[in-house]
C-alpha positions in Angstrom: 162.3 76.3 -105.9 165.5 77.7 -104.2 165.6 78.7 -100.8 167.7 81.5 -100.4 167.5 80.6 -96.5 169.1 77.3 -96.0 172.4 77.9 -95.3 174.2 76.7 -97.6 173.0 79.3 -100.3 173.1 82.1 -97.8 176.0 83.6 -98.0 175.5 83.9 -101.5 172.0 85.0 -101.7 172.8 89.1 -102.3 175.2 88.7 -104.9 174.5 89.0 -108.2 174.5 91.5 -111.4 172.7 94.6 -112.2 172.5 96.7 -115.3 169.9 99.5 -116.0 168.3 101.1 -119.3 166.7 104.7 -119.0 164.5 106.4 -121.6 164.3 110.3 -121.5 163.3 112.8 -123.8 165.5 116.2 -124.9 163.0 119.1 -124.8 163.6 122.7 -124.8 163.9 125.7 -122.3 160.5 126.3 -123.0 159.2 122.5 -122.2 158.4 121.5 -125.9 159.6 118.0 -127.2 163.3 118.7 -129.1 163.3 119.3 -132.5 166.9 118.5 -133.3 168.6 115.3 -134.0 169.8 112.9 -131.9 173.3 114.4 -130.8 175.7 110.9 -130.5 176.9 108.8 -133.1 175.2 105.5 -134.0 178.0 103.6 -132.6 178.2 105.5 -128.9 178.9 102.6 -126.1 176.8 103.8 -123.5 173.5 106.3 -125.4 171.3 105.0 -128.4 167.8 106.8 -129.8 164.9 104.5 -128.8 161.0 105.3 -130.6 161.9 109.0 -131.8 164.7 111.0 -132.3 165.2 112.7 -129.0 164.5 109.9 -127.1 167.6 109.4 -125.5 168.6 106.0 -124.1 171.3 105.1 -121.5 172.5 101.2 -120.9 174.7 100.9 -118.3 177.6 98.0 -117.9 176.9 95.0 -115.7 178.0 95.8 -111.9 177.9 93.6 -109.0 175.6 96.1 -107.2 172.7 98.0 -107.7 174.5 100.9 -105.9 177.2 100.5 -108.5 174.6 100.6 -111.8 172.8 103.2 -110.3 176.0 105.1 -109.8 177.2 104.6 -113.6 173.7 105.9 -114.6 173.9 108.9 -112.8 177.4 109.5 -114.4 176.2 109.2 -117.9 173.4 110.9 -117.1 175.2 114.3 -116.1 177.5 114.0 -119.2 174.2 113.5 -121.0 173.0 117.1 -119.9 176.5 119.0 -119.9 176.4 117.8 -123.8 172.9 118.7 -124.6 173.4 122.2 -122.7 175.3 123.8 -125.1 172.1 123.8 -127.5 170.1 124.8 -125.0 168.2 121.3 -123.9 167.6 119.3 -121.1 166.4 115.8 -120.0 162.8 115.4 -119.4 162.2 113.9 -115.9 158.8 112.2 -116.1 157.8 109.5 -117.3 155.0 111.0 -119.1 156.1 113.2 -121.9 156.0 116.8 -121.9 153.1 119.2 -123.3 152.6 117.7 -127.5 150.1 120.2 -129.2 150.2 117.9 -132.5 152.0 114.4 -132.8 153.9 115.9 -135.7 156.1 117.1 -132.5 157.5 113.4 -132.0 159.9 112.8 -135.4 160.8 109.6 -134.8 164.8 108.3 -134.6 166.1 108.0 -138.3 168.1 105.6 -139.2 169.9 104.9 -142.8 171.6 102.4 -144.6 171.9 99.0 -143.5 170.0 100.3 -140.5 167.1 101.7 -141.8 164.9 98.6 -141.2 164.6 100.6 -137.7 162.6 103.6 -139.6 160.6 101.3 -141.1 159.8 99.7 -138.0 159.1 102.4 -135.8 157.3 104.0 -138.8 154.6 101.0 -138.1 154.5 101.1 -134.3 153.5 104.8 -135.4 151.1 103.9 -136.9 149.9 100.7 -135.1 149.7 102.7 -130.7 150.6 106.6 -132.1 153.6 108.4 -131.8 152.2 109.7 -128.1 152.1 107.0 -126.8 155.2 105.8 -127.9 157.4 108.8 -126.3 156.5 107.5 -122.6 159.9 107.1 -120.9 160.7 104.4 -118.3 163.6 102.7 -116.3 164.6 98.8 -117.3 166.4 96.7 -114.6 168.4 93.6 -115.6 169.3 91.3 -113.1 170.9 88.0 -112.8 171.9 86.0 -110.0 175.4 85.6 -109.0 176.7 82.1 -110.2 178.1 81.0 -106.9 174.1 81.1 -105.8 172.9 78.8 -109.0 175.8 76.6 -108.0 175.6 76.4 -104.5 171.4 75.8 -105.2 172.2 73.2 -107.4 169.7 73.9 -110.0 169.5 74.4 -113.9 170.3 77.9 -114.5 167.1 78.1 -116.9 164.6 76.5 -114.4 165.5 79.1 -112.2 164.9 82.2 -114.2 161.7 80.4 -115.8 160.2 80.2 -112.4 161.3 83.5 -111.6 160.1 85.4 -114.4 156.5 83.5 -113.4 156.4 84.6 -110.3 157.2 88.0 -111.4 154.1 88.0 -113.4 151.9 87.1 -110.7 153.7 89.1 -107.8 155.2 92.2 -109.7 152.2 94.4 -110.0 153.8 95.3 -106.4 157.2 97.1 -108.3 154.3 99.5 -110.4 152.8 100.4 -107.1 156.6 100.7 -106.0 157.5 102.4 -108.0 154.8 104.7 -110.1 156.1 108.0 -110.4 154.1 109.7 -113.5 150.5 110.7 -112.0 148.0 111.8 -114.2 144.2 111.7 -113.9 143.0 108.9 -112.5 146.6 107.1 -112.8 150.4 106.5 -110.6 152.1 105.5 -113.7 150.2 105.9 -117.6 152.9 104.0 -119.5 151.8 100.9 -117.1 148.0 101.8 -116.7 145.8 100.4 -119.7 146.3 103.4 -121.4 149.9 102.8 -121.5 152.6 100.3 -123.0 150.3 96.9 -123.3 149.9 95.1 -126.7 146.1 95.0 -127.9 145.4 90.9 -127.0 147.3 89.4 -123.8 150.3 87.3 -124.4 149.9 84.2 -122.7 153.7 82.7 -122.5 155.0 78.8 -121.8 157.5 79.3 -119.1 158.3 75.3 -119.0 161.6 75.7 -121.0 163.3 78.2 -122.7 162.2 76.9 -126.1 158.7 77.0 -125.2 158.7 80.5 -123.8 160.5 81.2 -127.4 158.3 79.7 -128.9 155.5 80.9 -127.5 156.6 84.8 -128.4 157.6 83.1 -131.8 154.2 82.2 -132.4 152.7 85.7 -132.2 154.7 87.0 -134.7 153.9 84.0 -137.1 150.8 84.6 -136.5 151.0 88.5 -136.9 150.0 90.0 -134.0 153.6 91.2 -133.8 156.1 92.0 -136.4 159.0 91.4 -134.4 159.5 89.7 -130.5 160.7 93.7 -129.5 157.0 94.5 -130.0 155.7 92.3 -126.9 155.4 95.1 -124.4 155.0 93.1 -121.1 156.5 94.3 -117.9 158.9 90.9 -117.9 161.3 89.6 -120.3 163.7 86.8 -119.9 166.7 87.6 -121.7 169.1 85.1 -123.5 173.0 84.4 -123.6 174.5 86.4 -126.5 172.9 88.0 -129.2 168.9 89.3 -128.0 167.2 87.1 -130.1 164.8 84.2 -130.0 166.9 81.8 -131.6 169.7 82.3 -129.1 167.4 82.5 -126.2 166.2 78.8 -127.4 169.2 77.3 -128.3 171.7 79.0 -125.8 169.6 79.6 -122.7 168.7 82.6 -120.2 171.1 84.8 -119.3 169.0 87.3 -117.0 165.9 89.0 -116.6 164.5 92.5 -117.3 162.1 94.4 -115.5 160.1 96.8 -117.6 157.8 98.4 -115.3 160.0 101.3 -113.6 159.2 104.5 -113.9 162.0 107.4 -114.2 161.4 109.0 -110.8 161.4 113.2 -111.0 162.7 112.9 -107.3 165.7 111.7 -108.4 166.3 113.9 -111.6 164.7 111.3 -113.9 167.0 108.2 -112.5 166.0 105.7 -110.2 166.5 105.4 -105.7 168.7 102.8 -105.5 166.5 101.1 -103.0 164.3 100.4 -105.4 167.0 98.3 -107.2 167.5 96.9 -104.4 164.1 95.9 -103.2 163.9 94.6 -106.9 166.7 92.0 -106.0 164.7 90.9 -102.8 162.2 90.8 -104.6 163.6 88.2 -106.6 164.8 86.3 -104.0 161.7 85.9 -102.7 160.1 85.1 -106.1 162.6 81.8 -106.1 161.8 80.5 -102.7 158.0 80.3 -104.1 156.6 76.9 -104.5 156.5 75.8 -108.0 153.3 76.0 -110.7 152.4 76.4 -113.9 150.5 79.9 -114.8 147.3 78.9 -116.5 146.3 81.4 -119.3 143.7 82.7 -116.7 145.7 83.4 -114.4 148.2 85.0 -116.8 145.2 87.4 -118.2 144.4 87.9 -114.4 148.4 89.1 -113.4 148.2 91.3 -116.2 145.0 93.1 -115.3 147.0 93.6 -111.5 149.8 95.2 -113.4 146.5 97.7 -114.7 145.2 97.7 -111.2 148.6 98.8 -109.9 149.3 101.6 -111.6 145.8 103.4 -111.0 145.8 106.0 -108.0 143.0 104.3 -106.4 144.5 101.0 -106.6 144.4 98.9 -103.4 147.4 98.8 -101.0 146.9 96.5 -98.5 147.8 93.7 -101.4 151.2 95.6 -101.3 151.2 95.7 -97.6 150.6 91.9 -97.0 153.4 90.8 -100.5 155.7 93.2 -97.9 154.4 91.7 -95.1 155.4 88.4 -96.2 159.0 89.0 -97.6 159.5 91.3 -94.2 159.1 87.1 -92.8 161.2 85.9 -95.0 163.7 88.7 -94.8 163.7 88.4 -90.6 166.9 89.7 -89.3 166.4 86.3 -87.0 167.1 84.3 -89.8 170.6 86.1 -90.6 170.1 88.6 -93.4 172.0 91.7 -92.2 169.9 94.7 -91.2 170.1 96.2 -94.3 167.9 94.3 -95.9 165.2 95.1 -93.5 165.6 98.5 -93.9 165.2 98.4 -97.8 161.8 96.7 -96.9 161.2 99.3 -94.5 161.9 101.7 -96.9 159.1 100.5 -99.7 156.7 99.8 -96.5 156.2 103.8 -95.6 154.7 103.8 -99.0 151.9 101.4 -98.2 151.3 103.1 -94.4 152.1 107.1 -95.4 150.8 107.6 -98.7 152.6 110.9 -99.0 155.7 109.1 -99.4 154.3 107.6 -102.8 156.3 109.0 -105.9 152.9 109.7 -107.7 151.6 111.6 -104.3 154.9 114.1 -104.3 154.7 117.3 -105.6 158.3 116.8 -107.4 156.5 114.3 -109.6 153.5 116.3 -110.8 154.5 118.1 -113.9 
């Protein structure tokens, strides 16, 4: 749909914005999940409570790099732990939660007055997946592309990020594999496995418009299978313009996308390698030089068992090697893109050929 290589969208192709979200959970110098409340006020900028109460949550600002949001996370991150270190805590760095001998050990994030609608809510995912499952930890990337590309394409803003986020949904099983940092059993990543974050039937979304993708999330809430659009727990989400709603998403239009499916890497102290960030942005590009089509609801159900697939030990990885293959073609330093590029591609690609470079293969990530 856009063609990142003809050159009069070139020059524009690697600019755009990134902002991250990281989960991690407090837990004590003896490894057990924090007992304590959540230590910053409701209104902190910068570090909310997501499922329980020492589920920390950082949300970066919107940068112009990924080096930049990765930077800012890292900042937070250390201020994070200097404050926490006075009561004797520290950040989890998995993905996977620590040692739970009873679920009673997960208290989740209380909330009062005109917010305690969030109790209530988290009271029934509780109740609906278990508290267990609910203290998995991960790393959100929101991206959006800079606005001298969408002008310089020529193309309605929404198109773009409809096609995008389809071809995510077929192609993006590769970030799991990427990216899986939480082995355990048979699995790279739980939280993305079938054991992990997936809601019981599989959404099958509209990505024609951005009224029929709301819709289409509208509809399983109607219907009940969800009891708000926060409960759809698929690995992509278009997000709108404004308020993070599905009215506004409908009425006012896309604003970005969000990646769900990265997993906080122990390597790193529980952050992310900022050429992961950056192979997600490539990996975008690439995703909107794709030739257009409409994902049936088979082939929906069949991307989501490949986000399954992907996060299994055992999964596959020549499919990885020939998706890297491919962009490595469309990425050739022949065609202009500065070497850099090449060597973020060459950076995911020792994964596929030396398996000890995989996250979930290093001892660092095996708690």
């Amino acid at each position: 749909m856009v063609d990142v290589r003809k050159p009069a969208i070139r020059p524009f192709a690697l600019e755009g914005n990134f902002g991250l979200e990281r989960e991690a959970l407090r837990v004590t110098a003896d490894r057990r999940m924090a007992q304590t409340p959540h230590p910053f006020p409701p209104d902190h900028p910068r570090i909310v409570r997501d499922f329980c109460e020492n589920q920390t949550e950082i949300n970066t600002g919107v940068h112009p790099t990924a080096a930049e949001a990765v930077a800012e996370l890292a900042a937070i991150n250390q201020m994070l732990i200097k404050h926490i270190a006075g009561s004797g805590e520290s950040l989890w760095t998995n993905s996977n939660p620590p040692p739970i001998a009873d679920e009673d050990e997960i208290v989740p994030a209380r909330f009062t007055g005109h917010l305690s609608g969030k109790s209530a809510y988290r009271a029934y995912l509780a109740g609906k997946y278990g508290k267990r499952l609910m203290a998995y930890c991960g790393i959100h990337v929101n991206f959006s592309f800079g606005e001298r590309l969408v002008s310089a394409a020529g193309v309605d803003r929404d198109e773009l990020y409809l096609h995008v986020a389809a071809q995510c949904v077929k192609w993006g099983w590769a970030i799991v594999a990427l990216t899986a940092a939480s082995p355990a059993g048979q699995y790279a990543s739980v939280r993305c496995s079938e054991k992990g974050y997936w809601n019981r039937f599989v959404p099958i979304l509209d990505f024609s418009s951005a009224k029929a993708y709301a819709k289409s999330i509208a509809r399983y809430v109607q219907d009940g299978l969800l009891a708000a659009p926060s409960e759809l727990y698929y690995p992509i989400r278009l997000k709108p313009r404004g308020l993070n709603n599905l009215l506004t998403l409908a009425e006012r239009g896309i604003d970005h996308i969000e990646i769900r499916c990265v997993d906080l890497n122990p390597l790193t102290g529980g952050l992310v390698d900022v050429r992961d960030v950056e192979f997600v942005h490539l990996f975008m590009l690439w995703c909107a030089a794709q030739g257009r089509e409409t994902l049936s609801a088979a082939k929906q159900e069949e991307s989501v068992g490949w986000f399954k697939a992907a996060a299994r030990l055992d999964f596959d990885w020549s499919a990885v090697g020939e998706l890297l293959e491919r962009m490595g073609e469309f990425f050739a330093v022949s065609a202009g893109w500065p070497v850099a590029v090449q060597r973020i591609l060459a950076f995911e690609a020792e994964k596929v050929y030396s398996p000890e470079k995989r996250y979930a293969r290093r001892k660092a990530c095996h708690v």
